[in-house]
N, C-alpha and C positions, 0 to 999 in steps of 0.2 A: 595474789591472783591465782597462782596456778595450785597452792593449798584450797582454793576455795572451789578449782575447777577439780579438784582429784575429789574433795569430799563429794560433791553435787553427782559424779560420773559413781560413784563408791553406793551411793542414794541410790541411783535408779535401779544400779543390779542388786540390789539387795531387797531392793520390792518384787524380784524377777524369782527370787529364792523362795521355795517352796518346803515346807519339812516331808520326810518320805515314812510313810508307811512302815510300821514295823515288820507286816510282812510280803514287800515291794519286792517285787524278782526284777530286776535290770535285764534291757529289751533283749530280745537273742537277734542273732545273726546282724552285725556290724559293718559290714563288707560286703561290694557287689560285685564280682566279674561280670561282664557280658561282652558280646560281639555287636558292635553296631554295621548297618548299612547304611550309607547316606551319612546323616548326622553333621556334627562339627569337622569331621574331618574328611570332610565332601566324598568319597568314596567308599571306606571301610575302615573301624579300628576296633580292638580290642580292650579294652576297658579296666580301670579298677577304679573303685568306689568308695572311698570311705565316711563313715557316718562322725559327724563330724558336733552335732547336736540332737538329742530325740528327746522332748516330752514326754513323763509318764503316761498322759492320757496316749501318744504312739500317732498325734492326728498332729503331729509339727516338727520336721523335720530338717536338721539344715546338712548338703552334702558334699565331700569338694571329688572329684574326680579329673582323671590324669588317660592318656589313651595316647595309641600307637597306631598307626595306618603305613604302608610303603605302595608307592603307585610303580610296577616296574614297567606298565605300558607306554608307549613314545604316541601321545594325540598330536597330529599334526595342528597347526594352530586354525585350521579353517573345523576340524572337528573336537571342540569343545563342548565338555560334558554339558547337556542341555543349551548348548550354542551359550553359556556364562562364563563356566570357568575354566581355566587353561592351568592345565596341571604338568609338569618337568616330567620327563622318564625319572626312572630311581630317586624319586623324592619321597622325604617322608612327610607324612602329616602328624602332629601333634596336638589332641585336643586337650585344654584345660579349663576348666568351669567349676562353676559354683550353684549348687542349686539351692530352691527350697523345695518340700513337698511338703501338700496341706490335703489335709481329708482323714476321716475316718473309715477304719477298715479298709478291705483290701486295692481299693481305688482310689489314687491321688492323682492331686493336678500337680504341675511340674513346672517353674518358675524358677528362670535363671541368668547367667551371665558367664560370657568369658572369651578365650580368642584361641586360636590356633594357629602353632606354629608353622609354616611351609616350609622346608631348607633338603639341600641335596647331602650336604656338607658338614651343617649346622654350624659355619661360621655364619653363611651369607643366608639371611634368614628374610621370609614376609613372615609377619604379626596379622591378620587375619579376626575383629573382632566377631564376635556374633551375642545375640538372646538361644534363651531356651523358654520354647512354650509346649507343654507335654501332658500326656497323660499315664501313667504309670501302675500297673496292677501285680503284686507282689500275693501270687499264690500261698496257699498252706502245706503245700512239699518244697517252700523257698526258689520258685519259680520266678523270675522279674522279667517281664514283658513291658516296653513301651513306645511310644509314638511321641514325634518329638517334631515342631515346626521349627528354624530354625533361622532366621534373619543373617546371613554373612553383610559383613560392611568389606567390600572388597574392591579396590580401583574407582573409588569413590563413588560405588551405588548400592545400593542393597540386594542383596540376592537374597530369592526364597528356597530355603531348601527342607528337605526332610531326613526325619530318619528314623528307622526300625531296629528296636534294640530285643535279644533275648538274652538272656544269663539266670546265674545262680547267686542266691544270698549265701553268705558264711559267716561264721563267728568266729572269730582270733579274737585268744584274749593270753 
């Protein structure tokens, strides 16, 4: 059974395999920093990006991303950001997701998943899931601009939120 389940899984990726160009240049710039506002980690975080899958045709992409936020303001609990969420002094935010982007050329749409961590300590932690629904436009001076809706599942209701990302593409290799 389980010979039969590796050949069948073995099958599929191998119809996914494509042969490459003789003279195929692999994509540039691999890696995104950016600064978000809003976003997954409800106030602000700074970001890294890594490409994680790209298409040669460059119109299908899969990405995982990892981000950082510190709230050191004290909201009293009657003043919550947009009267939803209630965030600790010195706590940090930790966003982690998974995206895809799809489209041709410099505008893609932005479809994802993932959660965020809340902790002051990072023993004593909330897990925080949320989506990613976006739209993302990656200039030709490696500019990344996007907008980002953002569903929190937080104390059992959905919160809507948003968020404004600017950064830069890079290539490590």
């Amino acid at each position: 059974m389980i010979k039969n389940c590796t050949l069948f899984f073995l099958l599929i990726l191998s119809l996914n395999l494509q042969a490459q160009e003789e003279n195929y240049t692999p994509p540039q710039g691999l890696n995104n920093w950016y600064v978000e506002l809003g976003g997954a980690a409800l106030l602000y975080s700074v970001n890294y990006e890594k490409y994680l899958y790209r298409n040669q045709k460059e119109n299908f992409t899969w990405l995982g991303r990892i981000g950082i936020g510190f709230n050191p303001i004290d909201f009293p609990a009657e003043h919550k950001l947009l009267n939803k969420v209630e965030l600790l002094s010195n706590s940090f935010m930790v966003p982690f997701t998974t995206t895809i982007l799809k489209g041709a050329g410099k505008e893609k749409l932005e479809f994802g998943a993932g959660f965020t961590m809340i902790t002051k300590n990072f023993l004593d932690r909330e897990i925080v899931p949320n989506l990613v629904f976006g739209l993302r436009v990656m200039e030709t001076n490696r500019v990344c601009f996007r907008i980002t809706y953002i569903p929190l599942y937080k104390n059992n209701e959905i919160i809507h939120w948003v968020g404004v990302s600017i950064g830069r593409n890079f290539n490590f290799k």
